[in-house]
C-alpha positions in Angstrom: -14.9 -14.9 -21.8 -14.3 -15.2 -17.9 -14.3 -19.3 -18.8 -11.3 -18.0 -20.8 -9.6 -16.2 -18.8 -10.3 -18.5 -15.8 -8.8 -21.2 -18.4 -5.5 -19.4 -19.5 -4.6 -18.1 -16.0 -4.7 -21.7 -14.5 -2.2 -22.6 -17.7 0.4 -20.0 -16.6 1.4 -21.7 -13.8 2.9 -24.7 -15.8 5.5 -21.9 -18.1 8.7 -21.3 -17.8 9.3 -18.0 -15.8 10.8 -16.0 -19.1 7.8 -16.9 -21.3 5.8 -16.4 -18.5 6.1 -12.9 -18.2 6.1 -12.3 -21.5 3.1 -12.8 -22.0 1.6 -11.8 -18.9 3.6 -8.1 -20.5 1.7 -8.6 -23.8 -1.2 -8.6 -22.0 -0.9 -5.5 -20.1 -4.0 -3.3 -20.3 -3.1 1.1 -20.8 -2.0 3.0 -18.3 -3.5 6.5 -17.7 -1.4 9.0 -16.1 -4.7 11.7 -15.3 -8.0 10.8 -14.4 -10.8 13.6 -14.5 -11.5 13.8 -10.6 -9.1 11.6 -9.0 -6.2 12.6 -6.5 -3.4 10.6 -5.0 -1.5 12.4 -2.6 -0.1 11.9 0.9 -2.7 12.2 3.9 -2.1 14.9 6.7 -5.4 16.0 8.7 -7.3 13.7 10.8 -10.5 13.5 8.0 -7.5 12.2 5.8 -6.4 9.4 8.4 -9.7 8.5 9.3 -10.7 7.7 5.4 -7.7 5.8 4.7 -8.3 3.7 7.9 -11.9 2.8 7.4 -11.6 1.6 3.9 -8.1 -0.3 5.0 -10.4 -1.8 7.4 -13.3 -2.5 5.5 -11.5 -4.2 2.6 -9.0 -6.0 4.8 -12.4 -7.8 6.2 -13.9 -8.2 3.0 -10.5 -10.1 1.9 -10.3 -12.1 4.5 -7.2 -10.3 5.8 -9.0 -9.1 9.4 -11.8 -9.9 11.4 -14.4 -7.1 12.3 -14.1 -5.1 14.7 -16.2 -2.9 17.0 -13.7 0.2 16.1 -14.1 0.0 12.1 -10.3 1.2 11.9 -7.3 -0.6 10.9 -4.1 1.3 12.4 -0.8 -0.9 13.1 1.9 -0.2 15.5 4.2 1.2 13.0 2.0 4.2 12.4 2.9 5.3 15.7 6.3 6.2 14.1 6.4 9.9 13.0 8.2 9.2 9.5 5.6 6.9 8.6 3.7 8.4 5.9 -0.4 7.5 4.5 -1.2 7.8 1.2 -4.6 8.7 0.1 -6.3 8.3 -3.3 -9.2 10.1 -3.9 -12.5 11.0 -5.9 -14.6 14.2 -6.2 -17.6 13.1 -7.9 -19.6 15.8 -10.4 -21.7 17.1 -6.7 -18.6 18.0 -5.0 -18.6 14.9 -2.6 -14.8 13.2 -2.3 -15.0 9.7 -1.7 -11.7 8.0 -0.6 -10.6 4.6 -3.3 -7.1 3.8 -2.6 -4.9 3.8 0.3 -1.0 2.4 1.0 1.0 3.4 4.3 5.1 3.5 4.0 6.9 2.3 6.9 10.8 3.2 7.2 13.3 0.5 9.3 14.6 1.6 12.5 14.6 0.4 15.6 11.0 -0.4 15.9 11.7 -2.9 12.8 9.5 -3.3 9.7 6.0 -4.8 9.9 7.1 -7.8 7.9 9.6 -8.6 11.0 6.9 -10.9 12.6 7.4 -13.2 9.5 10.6 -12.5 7.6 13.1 -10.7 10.0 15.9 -13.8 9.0 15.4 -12.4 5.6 14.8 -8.8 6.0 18.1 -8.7 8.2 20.5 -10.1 5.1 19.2 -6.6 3.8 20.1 -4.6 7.1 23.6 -6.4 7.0 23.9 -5.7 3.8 23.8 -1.8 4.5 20.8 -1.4 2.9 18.1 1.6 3.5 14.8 -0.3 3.7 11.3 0.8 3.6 7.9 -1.1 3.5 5.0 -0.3 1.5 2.2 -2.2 3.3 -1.8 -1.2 4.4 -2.8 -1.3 0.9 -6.4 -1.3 -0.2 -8.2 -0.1 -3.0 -12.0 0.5 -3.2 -13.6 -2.5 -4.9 -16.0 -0.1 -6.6 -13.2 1.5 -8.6 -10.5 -1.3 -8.7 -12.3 -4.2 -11.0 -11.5 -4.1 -14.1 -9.4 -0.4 -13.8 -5.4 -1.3 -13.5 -5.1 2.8 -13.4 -6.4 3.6 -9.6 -3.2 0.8 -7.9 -0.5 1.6 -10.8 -0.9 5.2 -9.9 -0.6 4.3 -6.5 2.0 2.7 -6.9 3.7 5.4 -9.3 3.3 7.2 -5.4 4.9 5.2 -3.2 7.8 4.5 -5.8 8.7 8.4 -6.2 8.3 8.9 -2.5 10.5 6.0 -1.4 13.1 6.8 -3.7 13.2 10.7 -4.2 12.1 11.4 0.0 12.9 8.5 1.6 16.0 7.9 -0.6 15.1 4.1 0.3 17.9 1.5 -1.1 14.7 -1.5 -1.2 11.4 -1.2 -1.3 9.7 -4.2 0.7 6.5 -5.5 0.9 4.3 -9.0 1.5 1.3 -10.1 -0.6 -0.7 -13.0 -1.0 0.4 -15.9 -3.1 -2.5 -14.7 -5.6 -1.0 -11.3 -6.2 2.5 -13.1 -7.3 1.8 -12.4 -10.7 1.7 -8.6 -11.0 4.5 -8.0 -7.9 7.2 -10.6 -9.7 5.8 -10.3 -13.6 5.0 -7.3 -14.2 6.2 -4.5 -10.9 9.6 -6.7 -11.1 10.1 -7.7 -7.6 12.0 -10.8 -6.1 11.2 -13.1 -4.1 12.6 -13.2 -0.7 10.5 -15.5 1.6 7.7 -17.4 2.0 5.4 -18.5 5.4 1.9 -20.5 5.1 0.4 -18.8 7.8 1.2 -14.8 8.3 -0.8 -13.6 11.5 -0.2 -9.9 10.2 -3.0 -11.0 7.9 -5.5 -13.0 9.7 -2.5 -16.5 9.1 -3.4 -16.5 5.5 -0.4 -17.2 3.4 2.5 -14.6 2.7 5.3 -14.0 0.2 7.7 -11.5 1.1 8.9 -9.7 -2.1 11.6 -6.9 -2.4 12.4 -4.2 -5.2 16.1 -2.9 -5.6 15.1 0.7 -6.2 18.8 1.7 -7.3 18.5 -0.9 -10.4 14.8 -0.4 -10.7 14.7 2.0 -13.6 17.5 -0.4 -15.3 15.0 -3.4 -15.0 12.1 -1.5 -16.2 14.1 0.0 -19.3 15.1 -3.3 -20.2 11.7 -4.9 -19.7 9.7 -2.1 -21.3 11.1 0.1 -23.4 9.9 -0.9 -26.3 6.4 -1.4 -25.6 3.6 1.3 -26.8 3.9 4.5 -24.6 0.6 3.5 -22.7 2.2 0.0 -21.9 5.6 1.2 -21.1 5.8 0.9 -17.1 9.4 2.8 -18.1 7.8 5.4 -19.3 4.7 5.5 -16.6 6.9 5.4 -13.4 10.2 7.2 -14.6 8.9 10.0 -17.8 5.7 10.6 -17.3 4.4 13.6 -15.0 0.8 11.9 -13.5 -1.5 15.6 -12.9 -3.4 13.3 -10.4 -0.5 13.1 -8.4 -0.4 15.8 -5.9 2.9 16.3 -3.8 2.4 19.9 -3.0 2.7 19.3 0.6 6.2 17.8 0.2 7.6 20.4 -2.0 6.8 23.3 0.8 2.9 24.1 0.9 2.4 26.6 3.8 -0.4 26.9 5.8 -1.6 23.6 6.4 -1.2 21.4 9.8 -0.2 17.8 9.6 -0.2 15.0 11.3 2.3 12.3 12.0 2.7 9.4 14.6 1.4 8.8 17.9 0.1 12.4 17.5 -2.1 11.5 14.3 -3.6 8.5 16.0 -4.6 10.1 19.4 -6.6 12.4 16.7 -8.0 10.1 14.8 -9.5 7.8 18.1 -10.7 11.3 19.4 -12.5 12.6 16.2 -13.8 9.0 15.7 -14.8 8.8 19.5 -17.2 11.6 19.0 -18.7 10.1 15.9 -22.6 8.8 16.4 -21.2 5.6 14.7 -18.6 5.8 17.7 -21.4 5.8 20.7 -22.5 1.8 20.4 -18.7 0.7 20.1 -17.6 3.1 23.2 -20.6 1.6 25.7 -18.9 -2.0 24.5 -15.9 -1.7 24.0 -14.6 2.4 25.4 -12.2 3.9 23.0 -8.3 5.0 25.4 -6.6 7.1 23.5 -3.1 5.1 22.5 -0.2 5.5 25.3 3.3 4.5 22.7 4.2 1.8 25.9 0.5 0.1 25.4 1.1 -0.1 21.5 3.2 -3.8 21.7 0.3 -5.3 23.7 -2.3 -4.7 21.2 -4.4 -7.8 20.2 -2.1 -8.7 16.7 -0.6 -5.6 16.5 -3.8 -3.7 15.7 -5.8 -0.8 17.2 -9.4 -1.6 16.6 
């Protein structure tokens, strides 16, 4: 079976784009929109930070995407900005324990830039002179526990970051960049276009980069057109734009009292000081002692990164 499918992904490459994606479509597994014991939501208290950060790290490095390091946290410049939001997928297994699967971060433009700006500022600025509203979805990982094999965990990430860029952000395009070896799900099946390409992309470790955009104000068109008459389980129509997801919980953007959170330079001093104080924290300090982050220090870190 994997000979198979080794055999007929290779052949893909050689069809034309329209047949292509159709049957890369035909092929779609179900979508789920509830999963007993999983959570997507955005992150606001330092515990919430501090998950998404570890696994980004961890699965960056497994991927290639990073190198190790001493501080086992992956937090970019950009989350210094207080609209930048952290999204958090969770699971609470049957002993009450919640272990963290999925994470993306959204990054609004202003006048910091996007992320993407190291590689593709000629392209993202068409966009900005254009008029356009941008926003960035990068800082994606999914734990590779729960991801193989299980298209539900990213699609309902994604389902996430779509309804929050559009309905809070009231974003125009939703950017991101991805591997060459992701092409096939961001152009075939999420409907993005292509808008740049570099060989080496040091936001990633210079592994090779495409940089893809999704016109969210023609979006639901596309998807109608693409999927609207597939089975309701197949129908990314249906999943992104009629369906209500119960594992989707934006209580703390329609209003939820009570409950501190945590944005910016603000949420990262937090994090480095809960993490600091960590017995996992006490080798890396005597090597390598954790500063809290000053916002003029956050352009001379190595790469871009903190840790």
């Amino acid at each position: 079976m994997n000979i198979l499918n080794s055999l007929s992904k290779s052949l893909l490459c050689y069809l034309s784009p329209g047949f292509r994606k159709q049957i890369v479509r035909a092929a779609l597994p179900t979508f789920e929109t509830n999963l007993d014991g999983i959570t997507f939501r955005p992150a606001f208290d330092t515990e919430d930070y501090t998950n998404c950060f570890r696994l980004l790290h961890d699965v960056y490095v497994g991927a290639g995407f990073s190198n190790p390091s001493r501080i086992p946290l992956r937090i970019v410049p950009h989350h210094s900005d207080p609209k930048s939001r952290v999204f958090l997928g969770s699971l609470t297994d049957n002993s009450g324990e919640t272990v963290p699967i999925y994470t993306a971060s959204l990054f609004p433009d202003h006048e910091q830039g996007l992320p993407m700006d190291i590689g593709f500022k000629r392209e993202v600025d068409v966009l900005r002179n254009q008029g356009h509203n941008l926003v960035e979805v990068g800082c994606l990982a999914s734990h590779p526990l729960y991801r193989k094999g299980n298209k539900n965990i990213p699609m309902l990430g994604n389902r996430l970051i779509w309804w929050y860029a559009a309905k809070i952000l009231q974003a125009d395009d939703l950017l991101i960049t991805v591997h060459p070896k992701y092409l096939k799900i961001y152009e075939d099946i999420l409907l993005f276009e292509r808008i740049g390409w570099i060989s080496s992309y040091s936001y990633v470790n210079n592994n090779p980069a495409v940089a893809l955009r999704l016109n969210l104000k023609t979006m639901a068109q596309k998807y109608k057109k693409a999927y609207a008459q597939k089975p309701t389980k197949k129908n990314l129509y249906h999943f992104f734009f009629e369906a209500e997801p119960t594992c989707i919980d934006l209580s703390l953007e329609k209003g939820k009292q009570g409950v501190e959170r945590y944005y910016g330079l603000d949420m990262i001093n937090r994090v480095l000081a809960a993490y600091s104080q960590t017995t996992e924290a006490q080798t890396a300090v005597s090597e390598c002692p954790l500063t809290l982050v000053k916002k003029a220090s956050l352009p001379k870190v190595d790469l871009g990164y903190i840790g």
